[in-house]
DRENDO-1510 file (C-alpha; in Angstrom, 1 decimal, always signed):
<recs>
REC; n; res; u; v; w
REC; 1; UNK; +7.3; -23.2; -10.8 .
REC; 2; UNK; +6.3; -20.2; -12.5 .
REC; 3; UNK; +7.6; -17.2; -10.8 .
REC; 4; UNK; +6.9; -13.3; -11.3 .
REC; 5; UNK; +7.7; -9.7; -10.0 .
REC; 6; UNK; +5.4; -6.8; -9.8 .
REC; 7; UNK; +6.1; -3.3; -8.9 .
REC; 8; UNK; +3.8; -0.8; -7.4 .
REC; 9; UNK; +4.0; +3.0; -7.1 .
REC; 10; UNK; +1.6; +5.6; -5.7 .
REC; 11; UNK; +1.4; +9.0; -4.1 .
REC; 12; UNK; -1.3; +11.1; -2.3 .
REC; 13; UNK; -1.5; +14.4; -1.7 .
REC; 14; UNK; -1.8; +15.6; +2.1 .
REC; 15; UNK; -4.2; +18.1; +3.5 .
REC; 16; UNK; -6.1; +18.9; +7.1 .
REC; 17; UNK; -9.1; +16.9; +8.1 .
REC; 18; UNK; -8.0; +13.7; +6.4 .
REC; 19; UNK; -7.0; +10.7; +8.6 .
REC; 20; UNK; -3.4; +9.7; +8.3 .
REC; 21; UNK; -3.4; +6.2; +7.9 .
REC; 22; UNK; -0.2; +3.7; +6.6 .
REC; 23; UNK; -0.9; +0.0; +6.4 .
REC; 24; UNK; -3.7; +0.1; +8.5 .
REC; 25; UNK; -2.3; +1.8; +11.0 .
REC; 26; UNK; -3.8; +5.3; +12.0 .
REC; 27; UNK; -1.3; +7.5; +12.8 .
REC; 28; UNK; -2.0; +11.2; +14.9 .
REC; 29; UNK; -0.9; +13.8; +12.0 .
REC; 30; UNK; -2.2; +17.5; +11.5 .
REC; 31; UNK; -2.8; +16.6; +8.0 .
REC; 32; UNK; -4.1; +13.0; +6.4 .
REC; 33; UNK; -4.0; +11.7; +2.5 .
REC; 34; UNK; -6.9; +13.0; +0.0 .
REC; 35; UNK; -8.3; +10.4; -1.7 .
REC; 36; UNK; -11.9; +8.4; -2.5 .
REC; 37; UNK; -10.8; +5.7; +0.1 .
REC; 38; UNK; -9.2; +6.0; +3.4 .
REC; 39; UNK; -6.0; +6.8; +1.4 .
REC; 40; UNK; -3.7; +4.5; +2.4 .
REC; 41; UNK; -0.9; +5.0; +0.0 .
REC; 42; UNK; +1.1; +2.4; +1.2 .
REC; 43; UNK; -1.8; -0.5; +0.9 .
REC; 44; UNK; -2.5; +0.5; -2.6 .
REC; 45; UNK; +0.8; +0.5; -4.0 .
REC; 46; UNK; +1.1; -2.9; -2.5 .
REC; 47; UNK; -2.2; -3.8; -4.6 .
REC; 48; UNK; -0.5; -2.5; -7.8 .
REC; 49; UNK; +2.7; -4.5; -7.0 .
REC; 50; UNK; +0.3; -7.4; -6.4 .
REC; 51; UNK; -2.0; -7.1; -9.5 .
REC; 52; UNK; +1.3; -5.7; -11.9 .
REC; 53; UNK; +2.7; -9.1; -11.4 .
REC; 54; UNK; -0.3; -11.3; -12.1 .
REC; 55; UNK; -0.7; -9.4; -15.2 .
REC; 56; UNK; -4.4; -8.0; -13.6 .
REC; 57; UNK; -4.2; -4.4; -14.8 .
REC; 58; UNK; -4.2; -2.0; -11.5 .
REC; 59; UNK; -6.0; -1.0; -8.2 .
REC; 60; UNK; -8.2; +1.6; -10.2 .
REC; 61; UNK; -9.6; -1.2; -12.6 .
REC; 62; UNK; -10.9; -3.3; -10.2 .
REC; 63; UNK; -12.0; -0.5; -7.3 .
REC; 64; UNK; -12.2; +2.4; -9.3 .
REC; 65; UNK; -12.2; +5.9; -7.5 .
REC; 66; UNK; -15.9; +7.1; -8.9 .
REC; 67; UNK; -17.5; +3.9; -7.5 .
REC; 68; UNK; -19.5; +4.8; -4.1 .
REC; 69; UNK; -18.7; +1.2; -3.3 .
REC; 70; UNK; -15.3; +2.4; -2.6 .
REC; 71; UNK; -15.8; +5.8; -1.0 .
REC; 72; UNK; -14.1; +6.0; +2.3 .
REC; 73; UNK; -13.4; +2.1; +2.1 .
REC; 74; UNK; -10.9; +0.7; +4.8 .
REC; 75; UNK; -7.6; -0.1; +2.8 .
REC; 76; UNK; -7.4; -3.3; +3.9 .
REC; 77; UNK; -10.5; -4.5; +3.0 .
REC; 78; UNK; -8.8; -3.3; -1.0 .
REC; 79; UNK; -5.6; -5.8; -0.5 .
REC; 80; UNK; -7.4; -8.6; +0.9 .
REC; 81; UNK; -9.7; -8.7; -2.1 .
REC; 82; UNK; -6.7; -8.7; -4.5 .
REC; 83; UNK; -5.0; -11.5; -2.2 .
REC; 84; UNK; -8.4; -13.2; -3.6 .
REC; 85; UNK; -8.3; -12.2; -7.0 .
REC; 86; UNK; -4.6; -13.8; -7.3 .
REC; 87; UNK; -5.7; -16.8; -5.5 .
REC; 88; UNK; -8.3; -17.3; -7.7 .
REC; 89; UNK; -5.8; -17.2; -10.4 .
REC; 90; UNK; -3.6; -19.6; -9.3 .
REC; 91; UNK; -0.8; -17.0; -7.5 .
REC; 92; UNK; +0.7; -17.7; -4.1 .
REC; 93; UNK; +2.6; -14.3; -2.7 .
REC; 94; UNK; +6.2; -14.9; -2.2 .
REC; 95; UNK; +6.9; -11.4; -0.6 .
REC; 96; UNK; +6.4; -7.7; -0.4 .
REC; 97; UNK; +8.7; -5.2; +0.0 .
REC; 98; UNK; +7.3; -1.6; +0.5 .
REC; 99; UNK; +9.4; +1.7; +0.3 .
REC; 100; UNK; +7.4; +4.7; +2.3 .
REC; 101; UNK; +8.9; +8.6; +1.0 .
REC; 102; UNK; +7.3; +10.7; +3.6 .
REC; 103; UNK; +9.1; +14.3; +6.2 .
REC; 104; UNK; +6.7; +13.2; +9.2 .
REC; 105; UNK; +5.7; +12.3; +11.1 .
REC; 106; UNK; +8.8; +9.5; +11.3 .
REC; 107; UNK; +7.1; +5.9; +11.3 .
REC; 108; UNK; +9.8; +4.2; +13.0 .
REC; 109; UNK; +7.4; +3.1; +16.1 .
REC; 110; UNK; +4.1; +2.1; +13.9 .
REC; 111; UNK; +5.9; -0.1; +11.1 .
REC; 112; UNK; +5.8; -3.2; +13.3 .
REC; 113; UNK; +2.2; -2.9; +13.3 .
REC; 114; UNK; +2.1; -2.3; +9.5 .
REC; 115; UNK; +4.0; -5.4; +8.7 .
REC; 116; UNK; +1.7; -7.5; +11.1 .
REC; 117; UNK; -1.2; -5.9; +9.3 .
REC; 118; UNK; +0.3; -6.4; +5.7 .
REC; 119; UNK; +0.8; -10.2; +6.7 .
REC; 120; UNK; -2.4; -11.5; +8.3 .
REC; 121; UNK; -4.4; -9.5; +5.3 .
REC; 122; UNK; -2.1; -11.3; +2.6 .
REC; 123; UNK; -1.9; -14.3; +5.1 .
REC; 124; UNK; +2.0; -14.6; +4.6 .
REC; 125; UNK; +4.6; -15.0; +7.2 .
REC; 126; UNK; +5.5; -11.5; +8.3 .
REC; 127; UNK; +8.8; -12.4; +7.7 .
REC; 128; UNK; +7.8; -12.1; +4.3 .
REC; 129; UNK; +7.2; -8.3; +4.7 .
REC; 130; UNK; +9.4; -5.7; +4.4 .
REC; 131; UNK; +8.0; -1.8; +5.5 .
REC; 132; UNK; +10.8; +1.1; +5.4 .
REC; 133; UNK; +10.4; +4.5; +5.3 .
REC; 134; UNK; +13.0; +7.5; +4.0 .
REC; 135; UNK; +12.9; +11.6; +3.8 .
REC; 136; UNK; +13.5; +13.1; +0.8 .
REC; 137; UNK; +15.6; +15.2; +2.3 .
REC; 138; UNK; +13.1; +18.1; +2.2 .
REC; 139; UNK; +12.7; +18.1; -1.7 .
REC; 140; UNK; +9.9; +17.9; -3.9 .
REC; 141; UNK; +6.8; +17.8; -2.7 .
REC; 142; UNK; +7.6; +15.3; -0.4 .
REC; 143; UNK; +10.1; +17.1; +1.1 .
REC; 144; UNK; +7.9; +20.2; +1.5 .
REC; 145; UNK; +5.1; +18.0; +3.3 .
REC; 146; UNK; +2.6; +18.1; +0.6 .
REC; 147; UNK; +2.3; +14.2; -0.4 .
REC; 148; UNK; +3.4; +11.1; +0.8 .
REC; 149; UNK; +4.6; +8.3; -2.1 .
REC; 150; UNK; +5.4; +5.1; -1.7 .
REC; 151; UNK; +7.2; +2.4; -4.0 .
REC; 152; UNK; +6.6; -1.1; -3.7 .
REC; 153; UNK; +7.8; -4.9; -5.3 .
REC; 154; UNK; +6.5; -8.0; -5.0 .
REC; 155; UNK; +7.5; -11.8; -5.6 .
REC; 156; UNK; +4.6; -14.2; -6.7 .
REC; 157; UNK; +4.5; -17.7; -7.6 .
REC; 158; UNK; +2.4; -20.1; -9.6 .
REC; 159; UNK; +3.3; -23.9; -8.6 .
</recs>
């Protein structure tokens, strides 16, 4: 069994009239992520993670940002088609482990709901996802509220 790690890492900057969503989950925040999609930093790093290990290059390759095909796309729509990409290589995912750095709004109460969403779009046990989510202890520019980043890992296998 061939057996590989992947790491993924991405931030998005945080302004008014932007939706706030994490792992599919839409969350009620005063500000929400900039970006071309829906902005959900915490599906995309997943998708790097995901693509790093399978040696596929990285979520901008395959859904670039200047494509209208992607504008405003729902995130999850993103890691189910690299699920497909890696099953059409051969990969099976092993597990995900996902590292949200974010002030607020705390996430405590919504990463249930992430995991569950994380899981069916991969379709891997949910005990095979781990969501977690620190402060930076009010520095950088997480700290003072302007981004959100989020670091993830994941296990693949090819049997």
């Amino acid at each position: 069994m061939k057996i590989r790690i992947g790491q993924g890492y991405d931030v998005h900057q945080l302004a008014s009239g932007r939706p706030f969503v994490l792992g599919g989950v839409k969350i009620e925040h005063p500000v929400g992520m900039v970006a071309h999609s829906d902005g959900d930093v915490l599906l995309h790093s997943i998708c790097d993670a995901l693509l790093g290990a399978a040696g596929l290059r990285d979520i901008g390759y395959h859904f670039p940002d200047n494509s209208d095909e992607f504008k405003n796309i729902d995130s999850r729509i993103l890691l189910r088609k690299t699920r497909e990409l890696l099953v059409s290589k051969g990969w099976e995912i092993g597990n995900i482990d996902a590292t949200i750095c974010l002030q607020r709004p705390k996430l405590l109460p919504h990463i249930p709901q992430m995991c569950t969403n994380i899981a069916d779009d991969l379709q891997i046990n949910i005990e095979d996802v781990s969501v977690k989510a620190t402060t930076t202890e009010r520095l950088g520019f997480v700290g003072r509220e302007e981004g959100v980043a989020v670091f993830a890992v994941a296990l693949i296998q090819k049997k």
